[in-house]
C-alpha positions, 0 to 999 in steps of 0.5 A: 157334345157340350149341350148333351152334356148340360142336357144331362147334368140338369136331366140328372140334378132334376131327378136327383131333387124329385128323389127327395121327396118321400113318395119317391124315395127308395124302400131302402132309405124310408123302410117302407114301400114307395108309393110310385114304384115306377117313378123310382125305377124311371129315376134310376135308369135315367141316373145310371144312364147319366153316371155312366155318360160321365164316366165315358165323358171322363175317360175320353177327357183323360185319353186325349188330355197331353198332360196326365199328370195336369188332367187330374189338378185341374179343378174342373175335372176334379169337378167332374171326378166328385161328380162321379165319384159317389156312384162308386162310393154307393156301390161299395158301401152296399156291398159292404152291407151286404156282406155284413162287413159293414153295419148300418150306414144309413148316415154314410149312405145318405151322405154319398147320396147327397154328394150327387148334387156337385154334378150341377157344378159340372155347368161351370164348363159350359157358361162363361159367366160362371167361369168369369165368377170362379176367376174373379173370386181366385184374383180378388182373394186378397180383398176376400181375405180382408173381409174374412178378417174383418168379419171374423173380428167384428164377430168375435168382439160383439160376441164377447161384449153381448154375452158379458151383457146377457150373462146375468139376463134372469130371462135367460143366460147365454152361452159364448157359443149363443152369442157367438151365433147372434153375432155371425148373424146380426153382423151378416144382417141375416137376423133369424130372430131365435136369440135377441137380447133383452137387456139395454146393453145387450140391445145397444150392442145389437144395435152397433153389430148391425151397424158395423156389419153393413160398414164392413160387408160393403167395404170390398164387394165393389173391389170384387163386382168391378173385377168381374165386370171388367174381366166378363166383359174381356172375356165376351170380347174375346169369344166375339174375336174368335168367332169372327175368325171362324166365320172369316176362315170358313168363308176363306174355304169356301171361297178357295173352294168355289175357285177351285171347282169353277177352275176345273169346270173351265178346264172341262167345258169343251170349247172353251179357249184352255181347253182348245189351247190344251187339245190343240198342243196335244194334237201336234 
């Protein structure tokens, strides 16, 4: 079950990007008509078969869960609910557009669409690792926290100081939000090259963002990597006990099986000592 369910989630999510493309995209979205017709009506047949494994997937998740109430606050079914959940949106909305109570929603509808791709988080369930990532980032939101502060800090400083440095540039003037952009970025060490300042101030500023951006990002991330370290490697620990218990119990059956039926063939094969013994006692 768990591999036809990953099986599916990638079938799914790699359809989902072919449908990006605009040779491949629905009249609907584009306006005029698909080039491959039959691709389109492939992809969706293999969507609708894949949307309506995970409702069935879902509804046995539901029917077998003991708790309800804890079913639908657990995050990875809330996962798969997202997942889901864009099928019907989709269904709803062109509906709504069919019987005019809704104009055109070209925005929504592509909106709804693109919510598809949580689907892929649907493979958190089947790799450890993935899992090991999520647990690792709940426990270590302190540290997080610290460097959500620090950034935000450090941001909203360089920020405030390049802009008061290039306010008065004749090549042209910052807005706050400009600078705020350079910041998030200098600092992250992303540097996308559409805002660079001119000025000495406003280069010697750039220059410490940078500086200061590498300083804090390092800060916490070996808290965070020795956390996941440690807790993937407890994890594979415990996946490895477990399995050893399994083969050891099933080799248990087996063994309790091959003594019961060799018991019985003792017991059965004429001649043999029990089986005279118990003729024997009979006879009399």
């Amino acid at each position: 079950m768990a591999f036809t369910s990953l099986g599916i989630v990638l079938i799914s999510t790699f359809t989902f990007v072919l449908g990006t493309f605009p040779e491949l995209q629905r009249e609907e979205e584009t306006g005029f008509p698909s080039d491959f017709p039959w691709a389109v009506f492939l992809m969706n047949i293999v969507d609708n078969i894949a949307i309506c494994f995970f409702i069935i997937e879902y509804l046995i998740r539901f029917i077998c869960a003991p708790r309800k109430l804890q079913f639908f606050i657990c995050p990875m079914n809330i996962v798969d609910l997202f997942a889901i959940l864009p099928f019907f949106l989709d269904l709803l909305i062109g509906g709504l557009q069919d019987f005019h109570i809704m104009g055109k929603a070209g925005k929504i509808v592509r909106l709804v669409r693109v919510m598809r791709i949580m689907r892929i988080f649907k493979l958190v369930r089947h790799f450890a690792g993935l899992q090991s990532l999520i647990y690792t980032l709940n426990q270590a939101y302190k540290e997080l926290g610290l460097l959500m502060l620090l950034v935000g800090v450090a941001v909203l400083t360089f920020s405030s100081l390049v802009y008061f440095a290039e306010k008065d540039n004749p090549l042209g003037a910052w807005s706050f939000l400009d600078s705020f952009w350079w910041g998030l970025m200098t600092l992250t060490t992303v540097g996308y090259g559409d805002l660079s300042p001119s000025t000495f101030p406003g280069k010697l500023i750039g220059g410490l963002c940078a500086l200061g951006g590498i300083f804090i990002l390092t800060l916490p991330i070996p808290i965070v990597v020795n956390s996941f370290a440690s807790y993937y490697k407890n994890r594979l620990w415990r996946n490895e006990v477990a399995y050893k218990k399994r083969q050891r119990a099933k080799k248990r059956r087996e063994m309790e099986t091959l003594m019961r039926d060799n018991l019985l063939n003792i017991l059965t094969v004429p001649g043999s000592p029990i089986n005279c013994t118990i003729a024997g006692e009979e006879g009399k």
